[in-house]
C-alpha positions as CSV (number, residue, x, y, z in Angstrom):
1,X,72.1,-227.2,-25.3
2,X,73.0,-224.5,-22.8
3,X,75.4,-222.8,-24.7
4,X,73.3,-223.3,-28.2
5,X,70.0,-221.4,-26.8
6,X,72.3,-218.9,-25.1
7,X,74.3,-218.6,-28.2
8,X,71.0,-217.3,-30.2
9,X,70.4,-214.6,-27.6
10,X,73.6,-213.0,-27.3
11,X,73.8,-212.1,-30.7
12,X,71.1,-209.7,-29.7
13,X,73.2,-206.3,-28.6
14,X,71.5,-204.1,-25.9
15,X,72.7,-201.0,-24.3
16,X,73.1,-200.9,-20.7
17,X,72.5,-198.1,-18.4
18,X,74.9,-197.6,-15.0
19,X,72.3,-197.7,-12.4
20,X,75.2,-195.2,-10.3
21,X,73.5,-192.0,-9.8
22,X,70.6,-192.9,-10.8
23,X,69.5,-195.1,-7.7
24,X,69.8,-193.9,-4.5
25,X,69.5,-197.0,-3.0
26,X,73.1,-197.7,-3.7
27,X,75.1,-196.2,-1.2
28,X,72.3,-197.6,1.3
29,X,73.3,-200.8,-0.1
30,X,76.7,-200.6,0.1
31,X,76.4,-200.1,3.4
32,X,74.6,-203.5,4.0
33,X,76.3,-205.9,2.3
34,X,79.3,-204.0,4.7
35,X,77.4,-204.9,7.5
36,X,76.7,-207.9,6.4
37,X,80.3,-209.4,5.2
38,X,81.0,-208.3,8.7
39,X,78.4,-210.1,10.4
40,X,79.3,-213.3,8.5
41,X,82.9,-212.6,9.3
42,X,82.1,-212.3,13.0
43,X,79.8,-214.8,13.2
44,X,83.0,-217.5,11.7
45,X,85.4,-216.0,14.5
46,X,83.1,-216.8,17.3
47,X,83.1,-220.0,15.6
48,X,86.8,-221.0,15.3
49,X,87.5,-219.7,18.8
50,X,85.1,-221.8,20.4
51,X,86.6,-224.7,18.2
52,X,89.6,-223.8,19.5
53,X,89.3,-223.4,22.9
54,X,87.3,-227.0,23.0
55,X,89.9,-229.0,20.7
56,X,93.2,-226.5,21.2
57,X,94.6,-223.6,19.1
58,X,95.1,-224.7,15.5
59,X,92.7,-228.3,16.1
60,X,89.5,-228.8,14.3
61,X,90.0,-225.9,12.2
62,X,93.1,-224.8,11.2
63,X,95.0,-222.0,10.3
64,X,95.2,-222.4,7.1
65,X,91.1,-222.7,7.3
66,X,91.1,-219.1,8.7
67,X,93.2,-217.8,6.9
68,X,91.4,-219.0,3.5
69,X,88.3,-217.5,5.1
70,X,89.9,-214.3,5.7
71,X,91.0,-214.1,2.0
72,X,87.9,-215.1,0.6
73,X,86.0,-212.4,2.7
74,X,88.7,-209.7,1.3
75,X,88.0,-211.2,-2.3
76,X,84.4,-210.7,-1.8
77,X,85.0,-206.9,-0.4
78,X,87.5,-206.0,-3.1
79,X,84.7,-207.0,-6.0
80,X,81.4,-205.6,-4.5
81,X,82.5,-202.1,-2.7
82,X,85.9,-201.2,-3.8
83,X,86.5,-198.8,-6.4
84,X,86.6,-202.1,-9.0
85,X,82.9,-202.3,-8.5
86,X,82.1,-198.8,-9.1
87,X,84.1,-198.8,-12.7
88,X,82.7,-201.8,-13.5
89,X,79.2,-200.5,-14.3
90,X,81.1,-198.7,-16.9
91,X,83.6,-201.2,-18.1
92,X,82.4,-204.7,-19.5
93,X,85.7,-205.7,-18.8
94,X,85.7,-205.0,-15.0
95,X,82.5,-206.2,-15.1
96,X,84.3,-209.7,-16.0
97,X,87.2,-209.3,-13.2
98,X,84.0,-208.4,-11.1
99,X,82.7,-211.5,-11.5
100,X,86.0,-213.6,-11.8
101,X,87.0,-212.6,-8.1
102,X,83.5,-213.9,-7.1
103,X,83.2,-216.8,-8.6
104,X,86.9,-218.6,-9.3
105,X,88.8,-216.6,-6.2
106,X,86.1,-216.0,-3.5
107,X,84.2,-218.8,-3.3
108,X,86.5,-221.4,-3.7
109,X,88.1,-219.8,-0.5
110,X,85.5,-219.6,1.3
111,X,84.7,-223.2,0.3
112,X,88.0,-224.6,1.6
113,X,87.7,-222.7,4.8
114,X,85.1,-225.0,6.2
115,X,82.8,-222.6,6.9
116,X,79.7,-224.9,8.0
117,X,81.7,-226.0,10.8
118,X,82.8,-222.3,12.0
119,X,79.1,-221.0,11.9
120,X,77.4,-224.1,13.3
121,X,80.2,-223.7,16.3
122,X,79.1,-220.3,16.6
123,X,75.8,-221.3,18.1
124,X,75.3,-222.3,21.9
125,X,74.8,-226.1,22.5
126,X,70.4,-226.2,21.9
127,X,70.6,-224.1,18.8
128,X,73.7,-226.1,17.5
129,X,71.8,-229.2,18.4
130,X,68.4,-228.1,16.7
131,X,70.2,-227.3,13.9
132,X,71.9,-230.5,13.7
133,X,68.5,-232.2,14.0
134,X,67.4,-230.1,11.3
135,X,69.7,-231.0,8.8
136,X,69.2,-234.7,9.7
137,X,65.8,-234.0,7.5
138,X,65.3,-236.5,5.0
139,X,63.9,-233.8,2.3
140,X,66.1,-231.3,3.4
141,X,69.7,-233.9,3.2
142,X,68.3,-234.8,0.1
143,X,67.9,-231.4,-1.2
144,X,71.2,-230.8,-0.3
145,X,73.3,-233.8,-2.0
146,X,71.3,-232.8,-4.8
147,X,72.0,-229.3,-5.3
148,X,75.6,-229.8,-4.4
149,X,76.0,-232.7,-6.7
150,X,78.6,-232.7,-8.9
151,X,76.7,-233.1,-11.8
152,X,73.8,-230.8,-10.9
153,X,76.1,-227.9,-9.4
154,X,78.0,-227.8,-12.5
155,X,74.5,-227.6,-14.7
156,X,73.2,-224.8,-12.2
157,X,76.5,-222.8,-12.0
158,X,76.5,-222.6,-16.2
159,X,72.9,-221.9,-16.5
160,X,74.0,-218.8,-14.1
161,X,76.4,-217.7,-16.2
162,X,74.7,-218.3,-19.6
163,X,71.6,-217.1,-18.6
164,X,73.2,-213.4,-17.3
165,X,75.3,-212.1,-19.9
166,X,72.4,-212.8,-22.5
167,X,72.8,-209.1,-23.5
168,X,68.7,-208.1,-22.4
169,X,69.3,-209.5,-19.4
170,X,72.8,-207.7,-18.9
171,X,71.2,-204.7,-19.5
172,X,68.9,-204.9,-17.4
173,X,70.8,-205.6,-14.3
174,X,73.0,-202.6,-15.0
175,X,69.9,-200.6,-15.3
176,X,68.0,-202.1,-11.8
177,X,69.7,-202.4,-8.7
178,X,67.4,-205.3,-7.2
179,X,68.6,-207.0,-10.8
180,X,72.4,-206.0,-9.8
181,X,72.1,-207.9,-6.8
182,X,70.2,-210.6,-7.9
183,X,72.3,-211.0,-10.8
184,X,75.4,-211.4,-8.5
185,X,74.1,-213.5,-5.9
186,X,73.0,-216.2,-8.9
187,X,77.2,-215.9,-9.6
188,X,78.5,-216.1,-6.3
189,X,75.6,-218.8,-5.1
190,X,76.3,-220.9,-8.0
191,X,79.7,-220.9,-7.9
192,X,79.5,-222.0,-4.2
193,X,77.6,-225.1,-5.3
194,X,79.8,-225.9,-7.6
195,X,83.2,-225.1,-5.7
196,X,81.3,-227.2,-3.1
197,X,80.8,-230.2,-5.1
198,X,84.2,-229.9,-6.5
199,X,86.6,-229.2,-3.4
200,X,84.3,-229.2,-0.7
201,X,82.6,-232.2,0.3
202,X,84.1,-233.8,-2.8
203,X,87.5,-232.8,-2.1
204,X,87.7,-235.3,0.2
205,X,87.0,-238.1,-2.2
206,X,88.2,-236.7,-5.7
207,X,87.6,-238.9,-8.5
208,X,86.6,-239.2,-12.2
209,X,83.5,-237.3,-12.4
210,X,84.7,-233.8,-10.3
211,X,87.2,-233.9,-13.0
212,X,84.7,-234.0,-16.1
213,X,82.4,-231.1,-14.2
214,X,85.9,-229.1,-14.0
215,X,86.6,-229.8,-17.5
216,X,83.2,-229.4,-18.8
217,X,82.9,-225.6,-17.0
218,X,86.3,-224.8,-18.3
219,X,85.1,-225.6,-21.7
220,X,82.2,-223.5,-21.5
221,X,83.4,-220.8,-19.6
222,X,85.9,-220.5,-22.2
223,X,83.6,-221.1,-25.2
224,X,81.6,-217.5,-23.9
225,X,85.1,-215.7,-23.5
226,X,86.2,-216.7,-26.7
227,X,82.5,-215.7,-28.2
228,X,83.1,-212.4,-26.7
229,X,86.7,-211.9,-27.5
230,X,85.8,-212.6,-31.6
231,X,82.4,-210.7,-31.7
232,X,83.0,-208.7,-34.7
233,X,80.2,-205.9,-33.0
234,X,79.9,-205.7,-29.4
235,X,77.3,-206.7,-27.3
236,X,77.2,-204.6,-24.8
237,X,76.9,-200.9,-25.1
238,X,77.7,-199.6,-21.4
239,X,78.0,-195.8,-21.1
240,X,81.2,-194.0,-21.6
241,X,83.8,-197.3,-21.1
242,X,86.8,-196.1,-18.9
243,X,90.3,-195.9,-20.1
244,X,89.6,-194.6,-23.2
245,X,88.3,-198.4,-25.0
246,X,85.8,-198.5,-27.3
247,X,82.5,-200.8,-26.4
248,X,83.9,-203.6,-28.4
249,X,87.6,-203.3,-27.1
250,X,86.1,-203.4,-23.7
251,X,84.4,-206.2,-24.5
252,X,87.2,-208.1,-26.3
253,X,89.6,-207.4,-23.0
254,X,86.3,-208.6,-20.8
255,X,86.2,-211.8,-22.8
256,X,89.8,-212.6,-22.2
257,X,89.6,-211.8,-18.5
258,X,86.6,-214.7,-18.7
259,X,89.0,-216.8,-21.2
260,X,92.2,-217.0,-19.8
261,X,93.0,-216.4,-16.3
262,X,88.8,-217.7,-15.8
263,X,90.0,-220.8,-17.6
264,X,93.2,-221.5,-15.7
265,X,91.9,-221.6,-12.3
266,X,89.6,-224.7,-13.8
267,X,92.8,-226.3,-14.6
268,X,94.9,-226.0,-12.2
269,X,92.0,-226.9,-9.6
270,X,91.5,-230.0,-11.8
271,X,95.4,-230.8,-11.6
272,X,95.1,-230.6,-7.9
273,X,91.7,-233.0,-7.9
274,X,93.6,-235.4,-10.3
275,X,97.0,-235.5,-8.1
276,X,94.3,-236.0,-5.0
277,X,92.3,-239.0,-6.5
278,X,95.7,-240.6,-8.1
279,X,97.9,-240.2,-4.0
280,X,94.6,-241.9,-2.7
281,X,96.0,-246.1,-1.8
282,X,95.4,-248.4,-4.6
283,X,92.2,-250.7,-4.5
284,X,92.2,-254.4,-5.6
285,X,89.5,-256.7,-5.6
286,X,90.5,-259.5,-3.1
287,X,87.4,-262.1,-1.9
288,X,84.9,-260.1,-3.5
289,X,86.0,-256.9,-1.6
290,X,88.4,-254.2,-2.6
291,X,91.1,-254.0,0.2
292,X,94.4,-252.1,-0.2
293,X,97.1,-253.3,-2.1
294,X,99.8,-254.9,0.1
295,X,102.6,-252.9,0.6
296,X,101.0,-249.9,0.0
């Protein structure tokens, strides 16, 4: 139904305007989320070393947390204020890899680095406690399980993407910083939730329905590359598309970033979900009660 309504709209071609140059606020921008991928960064360290000094070096959280952390906080820097970003409000097709690192490299980092842990650690003992008490909220735990169910993260994450390369909408983003950001927050937020359902708190009880949600955002993420790869006109006309591509060859090499590499990672996270759910010990039904297999 998603992709059917979507489908109707992005037959609609728009031209898009680079909002570089022509918003000041830009640089000033830059310069925040800088600050703030910094802040965030710091904020994790104070957490893992007081982890660490508690539980011992490499307890609690490990290395292999911090270092997916680190790498997700590079990915994140490498789309939003490296020279990628820039090009991309001329390029559809680094518009795509813009988004890619975002959603299928960043987040599912950042996911698997146990951040909640790190920042809540950060806090001294009251806050950490208050915050603990807060969570404890009826509305607000149920809030969460519902936004970060499977089911529901996987609905909100393709909304987000449907929704934001409807050409008009596309456009418009390019063409309005506030639209820019919130356009990439819906990405990167999305994606969290779902990365969160998939390999976060689900991770650690993989079964049946992480891998339809996986499969399911595969198909649709690959359905929109495959639209945009065989759009006989293209849909988005951004301003003067670097090295040398037409706007429809841009978008053609933009849908096959979204296609193929986009596609894969949905795979081979679903490979590793399956080989999780399949190594967990064997269940039988003995007296009513499942109880592991003997033996096993």
């Amino acid at each position: 139904m998603i992709a059917g309504a979507s489908c109707a709209l992005l037959a609609l071609p728009c031209a898009a305007h680079s909002i570089r140059g022509s918003d000041s606020l830009h640089p000033g921008f830059d310069i925040t989320l800088a600050c703030l991928l910094l802040g965030t960064s710091l904020l994790y360290a104070r957490g893992v070393a007081r982890v660490w000094a508690k539980a011992g070096m490499g307890r609690g959280i490990r290395f292999g947390d911090a270092s997916r952390f680190a790498l997700g906080m590079l990915a994140v820097a490498a789309a939003l204020l490296s020279p990628i970003d820039a090009l991309a409000d001329r390029s559809f097709a680094l518009h795509m890899v813009e988004h890619e690192m975002l959603m299928v490299v960043a987040a599912p980092l950042l996911v698997l680095a146990r951040p909640l842990e790190a920042c809540a650690w950060s806090l001294h003992r009251t806050p950490r406690q208050q915050l603990a008490t807060l969570v404890r909220l009826p509305a607000l735990a149920w809030t969460w399980r519902a936004m970060t169910g499977p089911v529901a993260a996987t609905c909100l994450h393709a909304i987000a993407l449907w929704i934001w390369h409807v050409p008009l909408l596309f456009a418009a983003a390019l063409a309005r910083l506030p639209l820019h950001v919130l356009q990439h927050f819906c990405f990167f937020a999305s994606a969290l939730a779902f990365w969160w359902a998939m390999v976060g708190g689900a991770a650690r009880a993989p079964g049946p329905v992480s891998l339809a949600c996986l499969f399911a955002t595969m198909l649709q993420t690959s359905a929109l590359g495959v639209l945009l790869t065989f759009a006989p006109s293209p849909w988005y006309m951004q301003n003067a598309p670097v090295f040398g591509l037409t706007p429809l060859e841009d978008q053609q090499l933009g849908g096959l970033v979204m296609w193929v590499p986009g596609g894969l990672a949905y795979v081979v996270v679903g490979l590793v979900v399956a080989a999780s759910w399949l190594a967990q010990p064997s269940l039988s039904l003995r007296h009513g009660r499942f109880a592991k297999v003997p033996g096993r």
